[in-house]
ZANU-722730 format. One line per 5 residues: number of its first residue (from 1); for each residue x negated, y negated, z negated of N, C-alpha, C. Coordinates in steps of 0.2 Angstrom, whole numbers, padded with zeros to 4 digits. Layout:
REM residues N
NUM = X Y Z X Y Z X Y Z | ...
This chain:
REM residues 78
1 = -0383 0224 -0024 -0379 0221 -0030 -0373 0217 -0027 | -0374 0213 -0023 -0370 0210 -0020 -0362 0212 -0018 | -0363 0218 -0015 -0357 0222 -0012 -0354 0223 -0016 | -0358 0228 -0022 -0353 0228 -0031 -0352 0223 -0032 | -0355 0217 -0033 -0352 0211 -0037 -0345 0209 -0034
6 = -0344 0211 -0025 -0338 0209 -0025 -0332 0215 -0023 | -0336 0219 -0026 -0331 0227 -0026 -0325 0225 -0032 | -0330 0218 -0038 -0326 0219 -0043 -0323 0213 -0042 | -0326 0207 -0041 -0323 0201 -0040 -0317 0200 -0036 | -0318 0203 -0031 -0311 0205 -0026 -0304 0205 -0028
11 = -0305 0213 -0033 -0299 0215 -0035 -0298 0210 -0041 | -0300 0209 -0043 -0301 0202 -0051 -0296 0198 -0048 | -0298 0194 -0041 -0297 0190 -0039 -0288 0189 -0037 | -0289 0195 -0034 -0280 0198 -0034 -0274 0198 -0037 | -0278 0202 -0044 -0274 0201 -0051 -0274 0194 -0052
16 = -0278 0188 -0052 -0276 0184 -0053 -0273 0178 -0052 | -0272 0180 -0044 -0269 0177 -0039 -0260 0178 -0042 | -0260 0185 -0041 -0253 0189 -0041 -0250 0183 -0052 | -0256 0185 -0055 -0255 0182 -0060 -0252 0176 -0061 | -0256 0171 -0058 -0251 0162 -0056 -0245 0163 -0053
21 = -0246 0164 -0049 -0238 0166 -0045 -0232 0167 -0048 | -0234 0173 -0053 -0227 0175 -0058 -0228 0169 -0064 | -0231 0169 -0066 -0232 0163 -0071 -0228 0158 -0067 | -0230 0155 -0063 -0228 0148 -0060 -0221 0151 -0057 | -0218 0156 -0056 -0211 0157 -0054 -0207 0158 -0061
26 = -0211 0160 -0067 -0206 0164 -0070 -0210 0154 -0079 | -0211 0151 -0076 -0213 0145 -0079 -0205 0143 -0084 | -0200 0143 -0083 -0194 0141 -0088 -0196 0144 -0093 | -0196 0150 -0091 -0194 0159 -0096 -0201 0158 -0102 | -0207 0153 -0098 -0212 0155 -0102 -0213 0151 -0109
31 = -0214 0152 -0115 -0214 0146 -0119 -0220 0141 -0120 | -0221 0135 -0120 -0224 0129 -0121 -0231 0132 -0124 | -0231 0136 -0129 -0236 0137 -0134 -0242 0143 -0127 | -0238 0147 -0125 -0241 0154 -0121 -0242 0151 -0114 | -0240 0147 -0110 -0240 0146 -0105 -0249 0143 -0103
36 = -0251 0140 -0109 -0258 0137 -0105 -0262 0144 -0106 | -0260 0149 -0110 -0265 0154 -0111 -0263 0160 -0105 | -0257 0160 -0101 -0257 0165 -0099 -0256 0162 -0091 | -0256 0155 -0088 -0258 0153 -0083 -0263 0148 -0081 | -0264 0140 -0086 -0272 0138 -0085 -0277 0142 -0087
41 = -0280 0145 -0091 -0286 0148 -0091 -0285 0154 -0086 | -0281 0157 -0085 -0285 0162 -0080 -0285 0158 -0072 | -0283 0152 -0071 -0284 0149 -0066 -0290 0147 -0065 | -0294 0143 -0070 -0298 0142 -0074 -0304 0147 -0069 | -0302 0154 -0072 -0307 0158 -0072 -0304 0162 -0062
46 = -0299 0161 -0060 -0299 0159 -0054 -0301 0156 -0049 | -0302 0151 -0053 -0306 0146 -0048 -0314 0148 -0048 | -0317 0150 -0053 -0325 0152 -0053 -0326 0158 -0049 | -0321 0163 -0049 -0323 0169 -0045 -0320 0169 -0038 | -0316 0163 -0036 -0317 0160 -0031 -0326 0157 -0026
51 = -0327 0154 -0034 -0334 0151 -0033 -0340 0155 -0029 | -0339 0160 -0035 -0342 0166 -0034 -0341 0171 -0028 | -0336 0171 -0023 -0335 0174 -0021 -0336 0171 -0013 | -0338 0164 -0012 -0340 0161 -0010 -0347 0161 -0006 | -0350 0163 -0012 -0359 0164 -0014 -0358 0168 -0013
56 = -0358 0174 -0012 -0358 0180 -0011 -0358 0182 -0001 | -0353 0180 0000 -0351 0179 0006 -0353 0173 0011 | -0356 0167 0008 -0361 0162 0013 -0362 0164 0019 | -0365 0170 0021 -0370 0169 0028 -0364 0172 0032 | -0358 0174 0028 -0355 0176 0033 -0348 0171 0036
61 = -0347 0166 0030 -0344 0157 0031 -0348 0155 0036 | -0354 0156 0037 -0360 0151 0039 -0357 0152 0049 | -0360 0161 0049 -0359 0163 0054 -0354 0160 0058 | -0348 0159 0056 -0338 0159 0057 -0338 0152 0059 | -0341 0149 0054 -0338 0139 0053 -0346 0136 0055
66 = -0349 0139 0057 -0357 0134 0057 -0361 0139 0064 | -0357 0140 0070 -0361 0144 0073 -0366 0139 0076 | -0375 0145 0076 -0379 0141 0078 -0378 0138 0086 | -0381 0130 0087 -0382 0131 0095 -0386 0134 0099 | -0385 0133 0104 -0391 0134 0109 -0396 0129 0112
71 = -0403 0127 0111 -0404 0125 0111 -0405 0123 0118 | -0407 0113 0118 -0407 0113 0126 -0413 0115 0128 | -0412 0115 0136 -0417 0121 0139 -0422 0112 0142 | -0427 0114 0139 -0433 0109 0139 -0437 0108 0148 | -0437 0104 0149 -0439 0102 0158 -0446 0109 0157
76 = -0445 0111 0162 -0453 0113 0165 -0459 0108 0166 | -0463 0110 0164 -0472 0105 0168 -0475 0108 0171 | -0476 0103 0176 -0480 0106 0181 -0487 0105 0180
């Protein structure tokens, strides 16, 4: 489940990246009324599949930013 979820998440993520961009470059052209529906909310909803895209891929942040140590090597008893 996980790998589909970000089979689709992914490319979502894409379009909505690519989305703010043009909105925030083309921001004069856009009118007052359209500009929260056609750049905050889908930020909005960028920000969550960011969320989610996070969770999905955890163990492998974890791996990257959090490697485990080695633990220290404990005296011998004689």
């Amino acid at each position: 489940m996980q790998k589909t979820a970000l089979k689709i998440i992914n490319p979502l993520m894409l379009l909505l990246m690519l989305g703010q961009v043009t909105t925030a470059l083309l921001r004069e052209k856009i009118s007052d009324d359209l500009f929260p529906k056609v750049h905050i909310f889908p930020g909005y909803l960028l920000a969550l599949l960011v969320v989610l895209h996070l969770i999905f891929n955890w163990s492998w942040v974890k791996a990257q930013f959090f490697p485990k140590r080695a633990k220290a090597a404990t005296p011998a008893t004689k």
